[in-house]
C-alpha positions in Angstrom: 149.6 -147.1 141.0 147.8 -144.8 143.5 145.9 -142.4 142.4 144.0 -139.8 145.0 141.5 -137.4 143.0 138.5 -135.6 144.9 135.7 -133.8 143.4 134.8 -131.2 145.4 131.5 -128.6 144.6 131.5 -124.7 145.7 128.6 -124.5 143.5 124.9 -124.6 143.8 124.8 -126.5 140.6 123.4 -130.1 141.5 124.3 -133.0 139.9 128.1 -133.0 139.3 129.4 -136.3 137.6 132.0 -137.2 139.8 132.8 -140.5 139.2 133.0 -139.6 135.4 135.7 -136.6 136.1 137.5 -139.1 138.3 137.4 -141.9 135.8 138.9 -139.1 132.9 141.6 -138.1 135.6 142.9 -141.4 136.1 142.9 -142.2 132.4 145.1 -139.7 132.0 147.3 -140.1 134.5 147.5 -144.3 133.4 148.1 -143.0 130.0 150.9 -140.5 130.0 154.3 -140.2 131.1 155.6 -137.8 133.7 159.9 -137.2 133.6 159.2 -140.1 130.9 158.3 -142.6 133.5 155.2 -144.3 133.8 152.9 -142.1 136.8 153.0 -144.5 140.3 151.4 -141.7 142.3 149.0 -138.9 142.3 146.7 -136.6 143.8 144.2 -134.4 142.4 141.9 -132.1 143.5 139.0 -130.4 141.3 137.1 -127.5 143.2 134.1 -126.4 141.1 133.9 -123.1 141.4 131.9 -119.9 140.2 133.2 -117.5 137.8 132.9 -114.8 140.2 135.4 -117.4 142.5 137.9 -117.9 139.2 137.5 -114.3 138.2 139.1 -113.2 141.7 142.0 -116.1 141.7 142.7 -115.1 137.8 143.6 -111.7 139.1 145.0 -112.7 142.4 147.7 -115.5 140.9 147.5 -114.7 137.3 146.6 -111.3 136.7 144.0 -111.7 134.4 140.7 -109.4 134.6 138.5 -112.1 133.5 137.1 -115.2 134.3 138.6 -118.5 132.8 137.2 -122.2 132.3 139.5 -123.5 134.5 143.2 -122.8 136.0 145.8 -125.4 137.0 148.0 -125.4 140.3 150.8 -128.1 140.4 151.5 -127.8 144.4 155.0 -129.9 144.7 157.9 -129.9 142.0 158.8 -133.6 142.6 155.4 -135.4 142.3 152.2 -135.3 140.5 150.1 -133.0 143.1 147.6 -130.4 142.2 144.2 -128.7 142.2 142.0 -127.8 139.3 139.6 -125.1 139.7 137.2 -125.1 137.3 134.1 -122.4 136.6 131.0 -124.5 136.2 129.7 -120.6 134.8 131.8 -121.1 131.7 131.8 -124.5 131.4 128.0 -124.4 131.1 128.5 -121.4 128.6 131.3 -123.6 126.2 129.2 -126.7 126.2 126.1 -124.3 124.8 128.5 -123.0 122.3 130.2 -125.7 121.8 127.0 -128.2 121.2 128.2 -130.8 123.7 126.7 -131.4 127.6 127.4 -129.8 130.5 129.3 -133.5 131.8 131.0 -133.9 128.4 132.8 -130.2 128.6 133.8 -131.0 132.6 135.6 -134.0 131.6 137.6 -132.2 128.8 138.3 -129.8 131.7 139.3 -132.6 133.6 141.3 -134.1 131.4 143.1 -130.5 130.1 144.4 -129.0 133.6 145.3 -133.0 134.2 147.6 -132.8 131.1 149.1 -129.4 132.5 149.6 -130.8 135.7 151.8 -133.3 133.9 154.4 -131.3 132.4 151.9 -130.2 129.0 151.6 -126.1 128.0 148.5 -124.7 125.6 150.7 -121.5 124.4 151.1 -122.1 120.9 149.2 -123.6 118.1 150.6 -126.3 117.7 150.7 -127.4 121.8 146.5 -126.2 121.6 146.3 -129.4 119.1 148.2 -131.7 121.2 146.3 -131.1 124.2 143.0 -131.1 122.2 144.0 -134.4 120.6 144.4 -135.6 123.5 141.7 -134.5 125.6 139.6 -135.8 122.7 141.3 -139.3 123.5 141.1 -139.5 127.0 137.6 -138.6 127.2 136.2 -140.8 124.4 137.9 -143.7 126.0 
């Protein structure tokens, strides 16, 4: 298996655990399926980003008018290749409300635009659960 995934900061915000958002990132990738084969290959980018960054590329690509925690970009049809931006502004704001650290809600992250990249949607109820039960296992591994 080989697995490229690169942490890269557009933030100010200093420490970022790297090596843990990696470690997620490949466990997920180890773990699931993608066309129900085991994942050989990958590569994954994660740009940390502002939420005045992800509020521009939500209305740019998505049409949003708002920020988000993260958004997903699979960049080839055929193989597992993406980035993951993800706003370290409301990340910080969803581990306060959610009573967790800063690192534990950026592995979640991690580990939820990973899971889209492979194939999985959040739009209903019951996908939400999925992906939370499985963000859940991949980062409590």
């Amino acid at each position: 298996m080989k697995f490229e995934i690169h942490i890269f900061n557009d933030t100010t915000q200093k420490p970022i655990p790297r090596a843990k958002m990696q470690h997620v990132i490949e466990r997920v990738l180890r773990g699931e399926k993608w066309h129900k084969k085991p994942i050989e290959s990958a590569s994954v980018n994660v740009i940390l980003v502002d939420d005045v960054r992800i509020h521009a590329m939500n209305k740019e690509f998505l049409q949003h008018d708002y920020p988000t925690d993260i958004i997903t970009f699979p960049l080839e049809e055929n193989e597992i290749d993406g980035e993951l931006y993800i706003s370290l502004d409301t990340a910080a704001r969803q581990a306060d409300e959610y009573g967790v650290s800063l690192t534990n809600e950026l592995m979640r992250l991690a580990a939820h635009g990973t899971l889209h990249l492979i194939g999985y949607d959040d739009a209903t109820d019951e996908e939400r659960k999925e992906m939370s039960r499985l963000e859940d296992f991949y980062i409590q591994q």
